[in-house]
N, C-alpha and C positions, 0 to 999 in steps of 0.2 A: 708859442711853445718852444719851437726853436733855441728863442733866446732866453728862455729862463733855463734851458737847459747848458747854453756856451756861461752861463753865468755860474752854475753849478758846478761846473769843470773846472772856471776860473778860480774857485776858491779855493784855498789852505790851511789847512793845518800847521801849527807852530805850539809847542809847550811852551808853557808860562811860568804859574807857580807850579812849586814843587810840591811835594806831599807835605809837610811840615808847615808850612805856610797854609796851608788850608786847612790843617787840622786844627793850627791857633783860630784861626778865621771862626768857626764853626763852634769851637771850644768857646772862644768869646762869646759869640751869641747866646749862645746858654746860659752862659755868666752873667751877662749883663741882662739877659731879659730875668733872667730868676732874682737879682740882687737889686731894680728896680720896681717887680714886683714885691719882693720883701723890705724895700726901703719903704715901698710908701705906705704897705699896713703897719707899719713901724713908724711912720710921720703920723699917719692919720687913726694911731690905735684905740683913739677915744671914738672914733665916730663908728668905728666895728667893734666898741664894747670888750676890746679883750685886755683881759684881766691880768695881772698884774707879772703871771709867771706864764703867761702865755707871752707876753713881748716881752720876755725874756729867751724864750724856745725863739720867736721871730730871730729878736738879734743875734742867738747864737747858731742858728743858720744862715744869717745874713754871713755873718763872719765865715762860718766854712766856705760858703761858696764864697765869699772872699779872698780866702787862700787860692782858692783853683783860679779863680779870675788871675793873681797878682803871680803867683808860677809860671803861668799860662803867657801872659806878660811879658814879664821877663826874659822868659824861652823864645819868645816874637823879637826881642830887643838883640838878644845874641845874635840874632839869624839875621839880624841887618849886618853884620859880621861875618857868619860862617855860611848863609846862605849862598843860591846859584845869582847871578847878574841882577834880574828882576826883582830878587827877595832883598838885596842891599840897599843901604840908606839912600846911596847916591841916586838910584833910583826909584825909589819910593817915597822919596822928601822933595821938596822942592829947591834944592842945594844945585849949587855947580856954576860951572862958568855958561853953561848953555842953555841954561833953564832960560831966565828970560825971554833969549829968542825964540825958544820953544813953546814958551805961553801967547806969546804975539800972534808966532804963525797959527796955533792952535783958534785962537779967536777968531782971526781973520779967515780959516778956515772956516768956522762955524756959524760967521756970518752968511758967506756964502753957501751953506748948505752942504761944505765937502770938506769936513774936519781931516786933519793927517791921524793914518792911526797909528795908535801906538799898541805897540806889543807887553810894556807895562802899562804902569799906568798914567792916564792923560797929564797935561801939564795942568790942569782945573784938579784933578783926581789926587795930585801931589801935596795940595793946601789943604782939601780935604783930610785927604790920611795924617800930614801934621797936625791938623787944629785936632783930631780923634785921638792920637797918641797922649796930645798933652793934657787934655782933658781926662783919659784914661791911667796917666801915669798919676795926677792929682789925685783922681778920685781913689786908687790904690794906697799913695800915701796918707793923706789923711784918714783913710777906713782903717788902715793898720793903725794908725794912733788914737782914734774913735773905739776900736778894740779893746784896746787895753784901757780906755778911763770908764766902759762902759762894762764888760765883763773878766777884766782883771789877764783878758787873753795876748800870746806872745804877738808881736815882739817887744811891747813894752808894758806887758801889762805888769809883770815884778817889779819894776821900778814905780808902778801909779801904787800898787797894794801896795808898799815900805812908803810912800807921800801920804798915804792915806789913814793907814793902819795905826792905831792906838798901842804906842808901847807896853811891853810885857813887863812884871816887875825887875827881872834882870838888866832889862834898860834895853833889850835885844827889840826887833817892827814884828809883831805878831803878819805875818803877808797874805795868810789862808782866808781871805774874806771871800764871802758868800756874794755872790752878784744879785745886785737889785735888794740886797738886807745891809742895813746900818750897823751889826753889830760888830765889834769892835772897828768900831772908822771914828776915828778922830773929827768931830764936825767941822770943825775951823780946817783942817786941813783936807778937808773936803771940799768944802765953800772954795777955796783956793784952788785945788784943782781941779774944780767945776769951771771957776771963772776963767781959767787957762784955756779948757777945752771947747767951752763956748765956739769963738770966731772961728776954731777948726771946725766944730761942729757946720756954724753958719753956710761957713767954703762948701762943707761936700754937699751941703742940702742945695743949693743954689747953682753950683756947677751942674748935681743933677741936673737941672731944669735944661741947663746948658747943652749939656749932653744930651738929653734926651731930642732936644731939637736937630744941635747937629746930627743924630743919626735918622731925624726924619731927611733931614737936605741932605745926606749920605744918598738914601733910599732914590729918592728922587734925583740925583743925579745918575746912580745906577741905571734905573731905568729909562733914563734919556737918553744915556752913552748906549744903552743896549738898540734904543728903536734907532738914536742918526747914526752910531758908527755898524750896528748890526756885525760885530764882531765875536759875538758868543760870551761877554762879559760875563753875565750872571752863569752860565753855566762853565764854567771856565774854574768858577772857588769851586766846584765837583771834579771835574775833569782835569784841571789844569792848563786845559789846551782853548788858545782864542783859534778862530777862522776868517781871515783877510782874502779879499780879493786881487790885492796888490801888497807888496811887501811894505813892512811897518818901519817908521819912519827912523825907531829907537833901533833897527834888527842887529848894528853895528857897533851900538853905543860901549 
């Protein structure tokens, strides 16, 4: 008793993320759990029977929470920027002239059962948050251009309506087409900007898959780093503040 109590004295308190950071954090989750569950009744809308202007409502809620997902993004991408220490690229990527060494000792750490902590994130946690960026930056770009060839929506959907659309007799693009209706749409240049959207289409369906894995091996690294480093990680996107018994290896960096 004694010593779990000289143990509970030993520990500390240290902030981490900032507020901004965890509110993208959190903001994501939502995004991505609602826009994967809207993907796949939207992949799979034959085998749930919905009708022809119901995965139309799907993909046009796919698409808003799309916006908020790629905002949301974006505002995480500047804060590698304008954020405090932890929330910078430098530390949240696996960049830098010291990374390497740091992934080494990390390992060699964790062989033995006594990882270094880190006050951001681990040098493993660093590959991780890269490989999630890019895959998340992907899936934003191509959703935005999936957008506009599927519901005619910004940011490029006026350019697919004028590729699409059946000139008017003044020779001017009629652009006000009806999503999921053929009428006035040129078929041939439909077919054509069908065939175009295709392999982008293929990308975001596929990277899904991708994504979805990486963020089970996200998951399960969280809760690894949470039972060996027992630093307050998962509670940490709430609070902000991890708890070390010894001071973190980064405190200086």
């Amino acid at each position: 008793m004694k010593e779990s109590n000289n143990t509970q004295e030993a520990l500390h308190s240290y902030h981490v993320w900032d507020r901004s950071v965890r509110i993208f954090h959190w903001v994501n989750v939502v995004c991505v759990m609602g826009l994967m569950a809207l993907g796949l009744a939207i992949l799979y809308n034959s085998s749930f029977e919905v009708s022809s202007d119901g995965k139309i409502l799907l993909k046009t809620l796919h698409v808003y929470f799309g916006y908020v997902f790629v905002f949301n993004l974006l505002w995480r991408i500047s804060w590698f920027f304008f954020g405090n220490q932890y929330s910078s690229w430098r530390e949240a990527l696996p960049f830098g002239g010291r990374y390497r060494a740091s992934l080494k000792s990390y390992i060699k750490g964790s062989k033995q059962d006594n990882p270094p902590q880190h006050l951001g994130h681990n040098p493993v946690g660093k590959m991780m948050v890269a490989l999630l960026f890019i895959l998340l930056i992907e899936q934003a770009m191509s959703g935005l251009i999936l957008a506009g060839t599927d519901l005619y929506f910004p940011p490029f959907g006026s350019e697919v309506a004028e590729w699409v659309a059946v000139p008017s007799e003044e020779g001017s693009t009629a652009v006000e087409l009806k999503p999921g209706s053929k009428e006035n749409v040129d078929p041939d240049a439909y077919k054509e900007m069908r065939a175009v959207r295709k392999p982008i289409a293929t990308v975001h369906k596929y990277v899904f898959y991708i994504l979805l894995t990486a963020i089970f091996l996200h998951i399960l690294g969280v809760v690894r780093a949470e039972v060996k480093e027992r630093s307050g990680l998962i509670s940490a996107m709430f609070t902000g503040k991890k708890v070390f018994s010894k001071k973190p290896v980064d405190m200086d960096d």
